[in-house]
RODO-2510 file (C-alpha; in nm, 4 decimals, decimal comma):
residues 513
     n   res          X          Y          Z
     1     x     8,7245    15,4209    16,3209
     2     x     8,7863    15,3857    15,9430
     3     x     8,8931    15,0562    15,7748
     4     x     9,2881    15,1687    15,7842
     5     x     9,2313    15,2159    16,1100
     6     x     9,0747    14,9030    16,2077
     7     x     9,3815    14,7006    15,9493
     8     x     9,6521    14,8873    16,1506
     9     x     9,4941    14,8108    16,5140
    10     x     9,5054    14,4280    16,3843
    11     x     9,8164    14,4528    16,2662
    12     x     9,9540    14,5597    16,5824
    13     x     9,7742    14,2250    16,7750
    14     x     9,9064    13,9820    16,4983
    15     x    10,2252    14,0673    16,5525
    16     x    10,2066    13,9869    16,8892
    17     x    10,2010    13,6027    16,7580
    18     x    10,3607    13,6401    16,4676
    19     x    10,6762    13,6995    16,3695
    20     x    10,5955    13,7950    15,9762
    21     x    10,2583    13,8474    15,8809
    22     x    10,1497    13,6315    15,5679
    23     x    10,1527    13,6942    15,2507
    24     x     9,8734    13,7933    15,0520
    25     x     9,7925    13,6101    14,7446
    26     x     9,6379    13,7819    14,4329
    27     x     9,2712    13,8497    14,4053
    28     x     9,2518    13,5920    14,1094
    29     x     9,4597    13,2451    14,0835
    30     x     9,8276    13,2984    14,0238
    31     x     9,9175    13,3092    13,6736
    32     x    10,1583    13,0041    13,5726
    33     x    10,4595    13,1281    13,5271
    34     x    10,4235    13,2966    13,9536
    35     x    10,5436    13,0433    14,1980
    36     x    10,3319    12,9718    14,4840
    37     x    10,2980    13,2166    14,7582
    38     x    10,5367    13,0617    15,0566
    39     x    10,3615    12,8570    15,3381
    40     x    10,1656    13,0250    15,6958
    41     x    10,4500    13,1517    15,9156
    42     x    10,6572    12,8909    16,1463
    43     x    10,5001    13,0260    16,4563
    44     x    10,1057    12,9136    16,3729
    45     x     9,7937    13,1090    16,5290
    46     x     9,6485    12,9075    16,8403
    47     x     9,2899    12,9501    16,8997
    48     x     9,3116    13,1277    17,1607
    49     x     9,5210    13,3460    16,9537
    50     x     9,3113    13,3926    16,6670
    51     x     8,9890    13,5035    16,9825
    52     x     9,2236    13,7803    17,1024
    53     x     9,3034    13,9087    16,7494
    54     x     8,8942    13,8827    16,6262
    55     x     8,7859    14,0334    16,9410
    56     x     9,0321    14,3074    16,9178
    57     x     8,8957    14,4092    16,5252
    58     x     8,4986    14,4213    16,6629
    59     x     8,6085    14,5685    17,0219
    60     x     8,7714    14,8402    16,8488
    61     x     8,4841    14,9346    16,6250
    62     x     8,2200    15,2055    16,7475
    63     x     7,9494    15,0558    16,8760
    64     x     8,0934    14,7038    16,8544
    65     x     7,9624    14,4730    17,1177
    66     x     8,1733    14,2575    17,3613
    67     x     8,3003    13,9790    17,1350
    68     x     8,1721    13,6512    17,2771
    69     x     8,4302    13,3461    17,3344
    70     x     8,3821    13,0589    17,1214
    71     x     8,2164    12,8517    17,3949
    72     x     7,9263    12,6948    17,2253
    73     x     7,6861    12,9100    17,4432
    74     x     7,3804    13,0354    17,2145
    75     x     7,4521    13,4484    17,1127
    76     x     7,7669    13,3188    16,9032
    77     x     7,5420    13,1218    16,6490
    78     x     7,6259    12,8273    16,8288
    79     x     7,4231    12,5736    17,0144
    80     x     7,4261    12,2822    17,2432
    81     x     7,1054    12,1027    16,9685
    82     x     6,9935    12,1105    16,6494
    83     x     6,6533    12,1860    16,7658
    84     x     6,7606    12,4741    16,9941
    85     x     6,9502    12,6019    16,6727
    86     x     6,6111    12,5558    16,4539
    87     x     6,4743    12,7281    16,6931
    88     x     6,6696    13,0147    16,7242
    89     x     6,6863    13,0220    16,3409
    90     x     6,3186    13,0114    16,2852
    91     x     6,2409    13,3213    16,5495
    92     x     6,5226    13,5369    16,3548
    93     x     6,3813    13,4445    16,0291
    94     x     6,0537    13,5829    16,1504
    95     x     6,2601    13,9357    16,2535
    96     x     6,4271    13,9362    15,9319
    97     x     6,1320    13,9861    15,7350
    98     x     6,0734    14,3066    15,8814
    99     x     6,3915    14,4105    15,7716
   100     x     6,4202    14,6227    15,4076
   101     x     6,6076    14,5050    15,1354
   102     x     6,8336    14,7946    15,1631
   103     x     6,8896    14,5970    15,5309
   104     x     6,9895    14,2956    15,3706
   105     x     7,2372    14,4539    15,1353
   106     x     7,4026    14,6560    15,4263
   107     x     7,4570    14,3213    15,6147
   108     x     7,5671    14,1133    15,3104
   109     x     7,8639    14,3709    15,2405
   110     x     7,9160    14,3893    15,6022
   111     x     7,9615    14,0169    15,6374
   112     x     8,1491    14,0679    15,2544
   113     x     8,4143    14,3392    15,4243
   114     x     8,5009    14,1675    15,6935
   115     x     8,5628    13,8645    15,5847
   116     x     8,8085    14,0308    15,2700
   117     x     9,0316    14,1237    15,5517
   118     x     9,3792    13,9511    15,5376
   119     x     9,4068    13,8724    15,9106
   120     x     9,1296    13,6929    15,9012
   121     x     9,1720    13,5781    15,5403
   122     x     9,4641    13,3923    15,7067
   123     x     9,3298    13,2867    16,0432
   124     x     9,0399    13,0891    15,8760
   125     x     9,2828    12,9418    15,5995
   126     x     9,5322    12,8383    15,8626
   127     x     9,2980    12,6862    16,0813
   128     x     9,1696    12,4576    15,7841
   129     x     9,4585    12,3150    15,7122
   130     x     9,5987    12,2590    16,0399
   131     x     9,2708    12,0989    16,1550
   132     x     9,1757    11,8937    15,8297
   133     x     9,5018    11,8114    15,7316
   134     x     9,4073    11,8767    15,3595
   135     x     9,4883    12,1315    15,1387
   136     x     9,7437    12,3930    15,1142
   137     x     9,7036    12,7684    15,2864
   138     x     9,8068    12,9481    15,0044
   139     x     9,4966    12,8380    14,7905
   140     x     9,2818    12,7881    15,0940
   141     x     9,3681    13,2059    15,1010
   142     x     9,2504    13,2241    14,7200
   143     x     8,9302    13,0407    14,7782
   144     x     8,7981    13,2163    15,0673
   145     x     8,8679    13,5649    14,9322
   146     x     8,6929    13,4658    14,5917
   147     x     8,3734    13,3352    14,8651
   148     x     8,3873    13,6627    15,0024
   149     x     8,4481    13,8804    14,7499
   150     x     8,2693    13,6900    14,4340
   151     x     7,9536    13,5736    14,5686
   152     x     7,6186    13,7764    14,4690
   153     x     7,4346    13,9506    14,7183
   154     x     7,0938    14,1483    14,6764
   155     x     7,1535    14,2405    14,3117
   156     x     7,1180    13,9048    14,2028
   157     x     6,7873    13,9268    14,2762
   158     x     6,6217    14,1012    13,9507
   159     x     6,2306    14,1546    13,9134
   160     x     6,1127    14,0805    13,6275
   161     x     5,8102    14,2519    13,4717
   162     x     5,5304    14,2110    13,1624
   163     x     5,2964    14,4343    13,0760
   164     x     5,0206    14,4687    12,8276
   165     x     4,6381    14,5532    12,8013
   166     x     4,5885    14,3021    13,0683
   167     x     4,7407    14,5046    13,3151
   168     x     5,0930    14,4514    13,5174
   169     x     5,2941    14,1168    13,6266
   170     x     5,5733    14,1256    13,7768
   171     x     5,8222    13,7978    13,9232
   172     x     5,9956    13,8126    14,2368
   173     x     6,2273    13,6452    14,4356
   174     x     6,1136    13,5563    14,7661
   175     x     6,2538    13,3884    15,0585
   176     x     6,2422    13,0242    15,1659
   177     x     6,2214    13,0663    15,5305
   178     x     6,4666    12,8456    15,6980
   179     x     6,7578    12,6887    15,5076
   180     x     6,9208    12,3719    15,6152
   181     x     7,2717    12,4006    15,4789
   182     x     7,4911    12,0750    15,4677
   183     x     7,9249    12,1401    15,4355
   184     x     8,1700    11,9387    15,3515
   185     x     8,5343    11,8873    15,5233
   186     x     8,6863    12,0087    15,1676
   187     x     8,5674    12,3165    15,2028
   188     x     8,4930    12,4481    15,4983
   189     x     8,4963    12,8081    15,5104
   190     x     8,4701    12,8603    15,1815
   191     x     8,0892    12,7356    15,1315
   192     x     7,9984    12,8487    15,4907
   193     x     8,1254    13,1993    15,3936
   194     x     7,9265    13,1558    15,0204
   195     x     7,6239    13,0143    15,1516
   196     x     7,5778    13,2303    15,4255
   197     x     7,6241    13,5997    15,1242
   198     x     7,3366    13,4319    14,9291
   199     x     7,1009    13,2955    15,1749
   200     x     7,0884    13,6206    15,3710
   201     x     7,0311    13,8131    15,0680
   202     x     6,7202    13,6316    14,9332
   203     x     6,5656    13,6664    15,2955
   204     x     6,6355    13,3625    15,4593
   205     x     6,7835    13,2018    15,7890
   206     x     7,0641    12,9376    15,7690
   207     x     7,1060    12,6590    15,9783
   208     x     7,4556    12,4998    15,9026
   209     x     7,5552    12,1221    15,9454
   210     x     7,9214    12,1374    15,9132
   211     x     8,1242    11,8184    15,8571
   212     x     8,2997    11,6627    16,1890
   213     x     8,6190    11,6686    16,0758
   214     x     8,6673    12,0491    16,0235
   215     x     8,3961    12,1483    16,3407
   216     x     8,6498    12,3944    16,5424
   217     x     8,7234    12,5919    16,2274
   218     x     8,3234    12,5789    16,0558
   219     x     8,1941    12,7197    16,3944
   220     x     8,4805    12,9643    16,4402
   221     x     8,3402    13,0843    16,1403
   222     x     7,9867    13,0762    16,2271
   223     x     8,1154    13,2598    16,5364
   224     x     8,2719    13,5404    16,3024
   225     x     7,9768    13,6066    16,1009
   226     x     7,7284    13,6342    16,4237
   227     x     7,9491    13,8668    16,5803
   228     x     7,9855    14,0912    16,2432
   229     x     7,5935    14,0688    16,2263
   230     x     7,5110    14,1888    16,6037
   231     x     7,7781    14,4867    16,4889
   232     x     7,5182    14,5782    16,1873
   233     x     7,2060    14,5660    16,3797
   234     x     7,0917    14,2221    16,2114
   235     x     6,8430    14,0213    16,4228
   236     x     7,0131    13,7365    16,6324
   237     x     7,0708    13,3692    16,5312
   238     x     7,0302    13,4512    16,1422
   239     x     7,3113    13,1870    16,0931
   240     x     7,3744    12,9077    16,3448
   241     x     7,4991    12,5632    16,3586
   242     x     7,5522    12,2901    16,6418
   243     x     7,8468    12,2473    16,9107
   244     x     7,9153    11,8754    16,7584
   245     x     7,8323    11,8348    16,4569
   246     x     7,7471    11,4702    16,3381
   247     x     7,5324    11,2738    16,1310
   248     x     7,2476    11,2288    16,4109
   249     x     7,2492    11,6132    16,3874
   250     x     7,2704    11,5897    16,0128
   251     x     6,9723    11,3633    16,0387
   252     x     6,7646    11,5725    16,2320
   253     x     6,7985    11,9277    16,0431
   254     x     6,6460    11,6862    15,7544
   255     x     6,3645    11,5432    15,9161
   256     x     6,2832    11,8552    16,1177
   257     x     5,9259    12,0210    15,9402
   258     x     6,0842    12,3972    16,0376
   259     x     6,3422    12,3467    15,7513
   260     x     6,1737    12,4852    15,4374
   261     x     6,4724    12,4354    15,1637
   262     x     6,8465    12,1646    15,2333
   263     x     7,1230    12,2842    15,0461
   264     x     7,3933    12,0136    15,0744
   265     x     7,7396    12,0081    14,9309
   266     x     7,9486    11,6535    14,9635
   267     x     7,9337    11,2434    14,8447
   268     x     7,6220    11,1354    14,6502
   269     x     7,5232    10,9612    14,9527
   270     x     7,3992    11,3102    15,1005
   271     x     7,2940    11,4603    14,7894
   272     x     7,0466    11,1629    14,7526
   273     x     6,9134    11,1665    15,0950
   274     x     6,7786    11,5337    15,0507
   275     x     6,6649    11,5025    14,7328
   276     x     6,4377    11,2107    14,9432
   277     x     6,3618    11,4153    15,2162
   278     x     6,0339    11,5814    15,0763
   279     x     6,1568    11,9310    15,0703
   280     x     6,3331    12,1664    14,8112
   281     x     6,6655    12,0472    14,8079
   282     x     6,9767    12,1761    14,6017
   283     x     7,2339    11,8945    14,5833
   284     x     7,5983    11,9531    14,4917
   285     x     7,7277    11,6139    14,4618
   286     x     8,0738    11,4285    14,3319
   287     x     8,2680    11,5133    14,0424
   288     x     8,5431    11,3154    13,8036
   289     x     8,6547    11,6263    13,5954
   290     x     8,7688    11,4858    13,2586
   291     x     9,0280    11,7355    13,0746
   292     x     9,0548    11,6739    12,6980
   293     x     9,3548    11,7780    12,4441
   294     x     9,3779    11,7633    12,1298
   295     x     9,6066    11,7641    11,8201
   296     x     9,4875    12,1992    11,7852
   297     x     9,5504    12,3068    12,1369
   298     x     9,8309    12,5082    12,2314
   299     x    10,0298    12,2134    12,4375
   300     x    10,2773    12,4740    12,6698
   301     x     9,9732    12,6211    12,7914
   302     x     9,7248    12,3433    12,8053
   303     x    10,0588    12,1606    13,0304
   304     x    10,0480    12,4595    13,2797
   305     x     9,6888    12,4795    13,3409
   306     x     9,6591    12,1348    13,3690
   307     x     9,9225    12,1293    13,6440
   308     x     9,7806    12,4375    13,7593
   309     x     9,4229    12,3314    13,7899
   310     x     9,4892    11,9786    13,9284
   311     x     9,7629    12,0520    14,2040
   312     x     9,5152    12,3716    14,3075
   313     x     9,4256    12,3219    14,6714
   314     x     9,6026    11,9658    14,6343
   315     x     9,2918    11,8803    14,4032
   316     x     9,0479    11,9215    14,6820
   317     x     8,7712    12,1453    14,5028
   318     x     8,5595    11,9117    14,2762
   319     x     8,6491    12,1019    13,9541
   320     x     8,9785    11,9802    13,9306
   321     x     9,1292    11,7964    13,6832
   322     x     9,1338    11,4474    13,7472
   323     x     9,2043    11,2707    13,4694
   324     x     9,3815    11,3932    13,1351
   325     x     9,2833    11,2054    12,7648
   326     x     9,5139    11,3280    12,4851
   327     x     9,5364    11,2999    12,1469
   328     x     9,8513    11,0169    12,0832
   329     x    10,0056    11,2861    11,8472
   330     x    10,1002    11,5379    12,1389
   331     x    10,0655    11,3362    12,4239
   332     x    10,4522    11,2830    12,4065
   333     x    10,4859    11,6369    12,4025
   334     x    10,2453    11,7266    12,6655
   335     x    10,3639    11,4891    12,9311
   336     x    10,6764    11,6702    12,8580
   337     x    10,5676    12,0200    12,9226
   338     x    10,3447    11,8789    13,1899
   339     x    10,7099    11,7952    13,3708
   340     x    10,8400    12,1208    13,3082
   341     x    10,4842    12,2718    13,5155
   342     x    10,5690    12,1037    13,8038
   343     x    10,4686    11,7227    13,7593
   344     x    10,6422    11,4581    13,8339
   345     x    10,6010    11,1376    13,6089
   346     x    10,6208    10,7711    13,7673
   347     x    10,7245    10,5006    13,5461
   348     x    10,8832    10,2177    13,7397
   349     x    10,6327     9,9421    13,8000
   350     x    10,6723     9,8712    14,1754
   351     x    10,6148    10,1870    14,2338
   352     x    10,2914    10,2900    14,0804
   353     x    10,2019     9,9635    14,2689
   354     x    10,2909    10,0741    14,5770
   355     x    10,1092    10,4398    14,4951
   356     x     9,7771    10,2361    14,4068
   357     x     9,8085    10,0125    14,6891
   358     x     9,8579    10,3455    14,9315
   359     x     9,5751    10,6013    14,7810
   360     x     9,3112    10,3555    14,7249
   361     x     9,0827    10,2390    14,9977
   362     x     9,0567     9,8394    15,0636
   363     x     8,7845     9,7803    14,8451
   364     x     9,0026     9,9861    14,5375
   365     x     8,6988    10,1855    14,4449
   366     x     8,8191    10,5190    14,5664
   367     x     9,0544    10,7551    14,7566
   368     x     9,1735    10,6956    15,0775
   369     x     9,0641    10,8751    15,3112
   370     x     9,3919    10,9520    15,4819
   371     x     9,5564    11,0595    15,1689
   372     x     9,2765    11,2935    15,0303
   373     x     9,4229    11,6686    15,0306
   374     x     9,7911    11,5788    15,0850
   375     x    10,0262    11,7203    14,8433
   376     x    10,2348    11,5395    14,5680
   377     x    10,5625    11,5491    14,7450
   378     x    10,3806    11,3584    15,1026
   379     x    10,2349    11,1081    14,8476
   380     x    10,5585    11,0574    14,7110
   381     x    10,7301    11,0527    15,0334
   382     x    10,5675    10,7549    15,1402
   383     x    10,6641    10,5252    14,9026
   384     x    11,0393    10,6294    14,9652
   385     x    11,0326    10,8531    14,6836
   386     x    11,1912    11,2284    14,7213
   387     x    11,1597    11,5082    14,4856
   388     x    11,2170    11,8799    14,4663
   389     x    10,9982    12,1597    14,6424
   390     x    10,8334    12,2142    14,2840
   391     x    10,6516    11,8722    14,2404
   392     x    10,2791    11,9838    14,2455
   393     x    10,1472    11,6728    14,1074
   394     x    10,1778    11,2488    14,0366
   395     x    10,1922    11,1945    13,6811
   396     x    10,0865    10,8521    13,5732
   397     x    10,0285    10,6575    13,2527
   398     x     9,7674    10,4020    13,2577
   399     x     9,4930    10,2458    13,0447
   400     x     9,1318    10,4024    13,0335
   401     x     8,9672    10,1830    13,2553
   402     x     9,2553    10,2225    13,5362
   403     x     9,1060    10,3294    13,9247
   404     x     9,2870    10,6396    13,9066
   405     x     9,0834    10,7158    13,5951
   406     x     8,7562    10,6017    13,6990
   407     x     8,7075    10,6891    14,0535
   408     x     8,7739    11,0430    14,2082
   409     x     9,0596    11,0630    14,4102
   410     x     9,0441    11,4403    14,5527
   411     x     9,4592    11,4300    14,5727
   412     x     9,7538    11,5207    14,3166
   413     x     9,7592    11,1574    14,1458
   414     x     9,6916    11,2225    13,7598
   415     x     9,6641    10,9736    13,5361
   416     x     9,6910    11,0164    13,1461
   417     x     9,5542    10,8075    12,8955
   418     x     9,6374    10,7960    12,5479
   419     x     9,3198    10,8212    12,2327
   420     x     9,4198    10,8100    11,8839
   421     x     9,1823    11,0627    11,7907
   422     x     8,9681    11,3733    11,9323
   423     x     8,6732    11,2211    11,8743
   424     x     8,7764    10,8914    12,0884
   425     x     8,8813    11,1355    12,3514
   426     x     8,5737    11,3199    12,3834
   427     x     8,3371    11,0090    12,4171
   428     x     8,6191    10,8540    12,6600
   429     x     8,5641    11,2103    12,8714
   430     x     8,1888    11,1622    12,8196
   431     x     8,2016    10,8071    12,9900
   432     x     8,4660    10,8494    13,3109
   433     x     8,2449    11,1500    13,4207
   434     x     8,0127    10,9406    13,5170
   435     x     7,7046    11,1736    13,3992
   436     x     7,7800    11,3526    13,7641
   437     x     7,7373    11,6968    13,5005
   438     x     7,9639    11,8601    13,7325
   439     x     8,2907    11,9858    13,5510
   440     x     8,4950    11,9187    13,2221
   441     x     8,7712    12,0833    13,0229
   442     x     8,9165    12,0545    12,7037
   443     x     9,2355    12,2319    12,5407
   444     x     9,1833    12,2717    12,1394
   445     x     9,1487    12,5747    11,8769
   446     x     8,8798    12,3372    11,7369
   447     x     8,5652    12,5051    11,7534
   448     x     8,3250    12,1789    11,6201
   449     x     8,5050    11,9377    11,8673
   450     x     8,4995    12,2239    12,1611
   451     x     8,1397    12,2588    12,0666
   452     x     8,0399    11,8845    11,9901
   453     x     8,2353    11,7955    12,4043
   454     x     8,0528    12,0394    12,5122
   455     x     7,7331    11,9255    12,3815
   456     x     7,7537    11,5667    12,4666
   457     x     7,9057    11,5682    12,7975
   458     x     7,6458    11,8442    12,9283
   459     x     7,8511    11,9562    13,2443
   460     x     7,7447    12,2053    13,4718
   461     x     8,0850    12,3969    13,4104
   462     x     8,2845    12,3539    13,1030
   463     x     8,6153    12,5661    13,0633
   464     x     8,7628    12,5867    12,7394
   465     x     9,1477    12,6427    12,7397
   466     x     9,2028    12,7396    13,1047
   467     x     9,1935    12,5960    13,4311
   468     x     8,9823    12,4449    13,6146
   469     x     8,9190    12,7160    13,8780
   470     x     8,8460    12,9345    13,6345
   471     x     8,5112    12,8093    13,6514
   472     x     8,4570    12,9317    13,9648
   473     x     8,5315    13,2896    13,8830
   474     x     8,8875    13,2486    13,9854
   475     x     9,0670    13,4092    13,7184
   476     x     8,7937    13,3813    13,5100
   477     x     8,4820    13,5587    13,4780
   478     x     8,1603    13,5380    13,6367
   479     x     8,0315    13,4914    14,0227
   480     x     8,1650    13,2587    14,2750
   481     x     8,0513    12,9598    14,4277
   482     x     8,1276    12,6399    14,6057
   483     x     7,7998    12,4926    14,5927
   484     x     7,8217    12,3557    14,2269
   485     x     7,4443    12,1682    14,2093
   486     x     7,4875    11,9579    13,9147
   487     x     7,2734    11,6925    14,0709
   488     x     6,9416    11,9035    14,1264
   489     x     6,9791    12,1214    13,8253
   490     x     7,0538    12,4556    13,9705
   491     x     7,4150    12,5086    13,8517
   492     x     7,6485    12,7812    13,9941
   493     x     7,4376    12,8494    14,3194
   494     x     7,3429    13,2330    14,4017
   495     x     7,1471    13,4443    14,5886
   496     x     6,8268    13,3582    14,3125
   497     x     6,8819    12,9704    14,3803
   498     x     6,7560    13,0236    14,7437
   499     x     6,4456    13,2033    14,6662
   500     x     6,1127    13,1403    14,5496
   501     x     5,9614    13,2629    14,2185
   502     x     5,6738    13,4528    14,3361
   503     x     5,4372    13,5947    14,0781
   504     x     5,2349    13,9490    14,1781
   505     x     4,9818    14,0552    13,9102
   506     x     4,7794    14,3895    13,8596
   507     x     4,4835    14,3157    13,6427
   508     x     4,3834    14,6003    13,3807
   509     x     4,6103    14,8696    13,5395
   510     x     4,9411    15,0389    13,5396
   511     x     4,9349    14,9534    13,1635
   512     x     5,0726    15,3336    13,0980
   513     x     5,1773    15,2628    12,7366
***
C-alpha cells in the first residue's frame, strides 16, 4: 500500500467522526497578513476515536502488526514502573547497537513520515489542547509538523577527520546509552516527537518522564511511535515512559545508575536538579524573551511580528515575546500598529488591576497557573471585558520594573515600556532576561546596536527583525527544536547533542597524501 493509499484509507475512518476534516496549516508560520486557520471541528476526536483511526493506518499497512490499545501494558512503550521501563529501555539499547546506521536512518524517517501525516497531525494537536487546556490547535498543528519534519536525524552526525605524517584521526559521534528525557505540559508532543528523531539517531534509548498534566496525550504519543517502530523492524521498548507519570517517577529516572545522559525541558527547578544529579545532563530551562525597537526599525512590520510572535501558541513556547522596550520616538506609533495586528490595549486603571490581580499567583512573582496558555479574549473575558474574534494579545503600558515585565507569564499579557534611547533599551533587555540566555529580539536597520544587543545579552537564540518562532526554524531557517538548552550550554538540541565525541586514531598509516 503506497502513502495515497494509506491517506485515503484514513480519510475514509475520520470521517466517520468527523463531519469536516481540519484544516491544514502551512509548513512554515502563517505570514501576517493570513488570518488564523479556523479552530478543530465542533464534533472533537474521543480517544477511543483517535485508537480506531491509528489502528486502522498501521492495520492497513503490509506487514503491520495488530495495533495494541493504549492500556499501559508493556509492548506499547508503556509501563506500570519506571524501573520496568529502564529496564525495558536498557535491553533494547543493547539490540540497537547491532543495528547499522543505515537502520537508524530508515527508522528516524519512518517515525518522521508518519508523524507528517495530517490525521494524526490533528489527533495529537487536538488532544493537547483539550487535555491541557493551553494553547491553541492551529499552532499546536504548526509546532508538531516543524518537530517532525525539522528535526535532524542521522546526517547530523558528521565525522570529522585529520590527517598528516602521524597517521589518521578521525571524531565520531557515539551513543550515550540510555537517555532520561524530562517534558514539560507546554509542549507535549512537540519535544516527545523532537527528542525521540535525535536520540534514536545518535544510537540511544529514551526513557520519557512526561509532565502529569498532559499524561493521556504524551503516552498516546509514546504509543504511536512504538507501534510505527515494531512496523520498521526496530528492536522493542526503544522509547518508553510510565503509566502515571509524577515526580516520584521523575525522581527515580534521576537517581537510577542505568540512565547514562537527562535531558530535561521545564522550570529552573528541574533544570538544576539534573545538572546535580552526577550525570550528563542538558537543561532547557525558563525564558523572559525581551524584544527591542528602535528609532531604525521598520514599525508596521516590527507591530505584526510582535503580535505574531507573542500571541503564537497563546505565548506558550519559551521564545515568545514577553516583554516589548521601545524607543519613546515610535513607541506611539508602534502601539498603534501593534492595535491594528490584533492587540488590544488596556488603559483604564481598575482594570489592569483586576488583570494583575487575576494572572499573577498569590505571592505576585509569576503566572498563574490557571491562566497560563489561555488566549487574550478568555483573559479578557474574565474581568468583564469583551472584544472581537481578532484580539490575539493584552497590551499594557507599565514601568520597567512592573511583574508583567519581570517575571514570565507564558500567556498573551504584553507589557510595553518606554526608553528614551536604543542604548537604554538594550541594557533594559539585557537586565529583565534574567541571564536565562534563552531568547531575545530586536527590530532596527542598525547594524552596531543589532550587533552591540546581540553581544551583551548573549542569548541562545537571537532573531533580528522577525518573530520569535522563527528561531525555531519556523519560517525561518535552520533545524527544529523544542529543547532550547541555554542553561547547560548546548543550544538548539540535535541529534550531535546526544552523543559522545569519540576519538579513533590510526598511528603512521592511511596517510595517502
Amino acid at each position: 500500500m503506497n502513502d495515497l493509499d494509506i491517506t485515503q484509507a484514513v480519510s475514509r475512518v475520520l470521517s466517520k467522526y468527523t463531519k469536516t476534516t481540519a484544516p491544514a496549516p502551512e509548513q512554515h508560520a502563517p505570514a501576517a497578513a493570513q488570518p488564523r486557520p479556523p479552530p478543530p471541528p465542533a464534533t472533537p476526536l474521543d480517544r477511543g476515536s483517535i485508537d480506531a483511526i491509528v489502528a486502522s493506518i498501521l492495520a492497513s499497512q503490509a506487514g503491520a502488526a495488530t495495533a495494541a490499545p493504549v492500556d499501559g501494558n508493556a509492548g506499547d512503550g508503556v509501563f506500570a514502573t519506571m524501573d520496568a521501563a529502564i529496564t525495558a529501555a536498557q535491553q533494547a539499547y543493547i539490540q540497537y547497537r547491532h543495528c547499522s546506521m543505515q537502520d537508524r536512518a530508515r527508522f528516524v524517517d519512518g517515525i518522521r513520515q508518519f508523524f507528517l501525516q495530517e490525521e494524526i497531525l490533528h489527533a495529537l494537536s487536538t488532544m493537547a489542547v483539550e487535555e491541557t487546556g493551553m494553547g491553541n490547535y492551529a499552532d499546536k498543528m504548526v509546532k508538531n509538523r516543524v518537530a517532525a519534519q525539522k528535526t535532524p536525524g542521522v546526517e547530523d552526525l558528521i565525522t570529522a577527520a585529520i590527517s598528516g605524517d602521524g597517521g589518521l584521526t578521525l571524531t565520531e559521534y557515539s551513543a550515550y546509552g540510555v537517555i532520561g528525557s524530562i517534558t514539560p505540559t507546554t509542549n507535549p508532543t512537540e519535544t516527545i516527537i523532537n527528542n525521540t528523531l535525535g536520540m534514536l539517531a545518535a544510537g540511544n534509548s529514551v526513557v520519557f518522564s512526561p509532565h502529569p498534566r498532559s499524561r493521556q496525550v504524551s503516552l498516546y504519543c509514546v504509543t504511536l511511535i512504538n507501534q510505527q517502530l515494531a512496523r520498521l523492524g526496530a528492536p522493542a521498548s526503544l522509547v518508553v515512559t510510565v503509566a502515571s507519570p509524577s515526580i516520584d517517577n521523575t525522581n527515580a529516572l534521576i537517581g537510577d545508575a542505568r540512565i547514562n545522559m537527562l535531558v530535561a525541558t521545564g522550570g529552573p527547578a528541574i533544570v538544576k536538579t539534573v545538572m546535580s544529579s552526577g550525570k550528563k545532563a542538558i537543561g532547557a530551562g525558563a525564558g523572559n524573551p525581551p524584544v527591542v525597537v528602535d528609532e531604525t526599525a521598520n514599525i508596521e512590520k516590527a507591530a505584526r511580528d510582535i503580535i505574531n510572535g507573542c500571541s503564537f501558541d497563546n505565548n506558550l513556547p519559551c521564545v515568545a515575546e514577553k516583554e516589548v522596550i521601545v524607543v519613546n520616538e515610535v513607541a506611539d506609533y508602534l502601539i498603534h500598529c501593534m492595535k491594528k495586528s490584533g492587540a488590544w490595549l488596556l488603559c483604564d486603571k481598575q482594570h489592569i488591576q483586576q488583570l494583575q490581580a487575576l494572572v499573577l499567583n498569590e505571592k505576585g512573582n509569576g503566572p498563574s497557573t490557571a491562566l497560563v496558555g489561555k488566549d487574550a479574549r478568555y483573559i479578557l473575558q474574565q474581568i468583564g471585558i469583551s472584544v472581537p474574534e481578532e484580539i490575539k494579545v493584552i497590551l499594557i503600558e507599565t514601568e520597567r520594573d512592573h511583574p508583567f515585565v519581570v517575571h514570565e507569564l507564558m500567556m498573551p499579557v504584553l507589557p510595553v515600556v518606554r526608553v528614551e534611547n536604543v542604548d537604554e533599551a538594550i541594557d533594559l533587555a539585557v537586565k529583565v532576561e534574567h541571564g536565562h540566555r534563552h531568547t531575545a529580539m530586536m527590530h532596527s536597520t542598525n547594524v552596531e546596536k543589532l550587533t552591540k544587543m546581540a553581544r551583551l545579552i548573549q542569548t541562545t537564540i537571537f532573531v533580528k527583525n522577525g518573530p520569535s518562532y522563527a528561531g525555531l526554524g519556523v519560517g525561518g531557517e535552520g533545524h527544529a527544536t523544542f529543547t532550547i538548552a541555554g542553561p547547560t550550554g548546548e543550544g538548539l538540541t540535535s541529534a550531535r547533542s546526544y552523543a559522545r565525541h569519540r576519538r579513533c586514531v590510526m598511528v603512521e598509516a592511511l596517510n595517502i597524501r
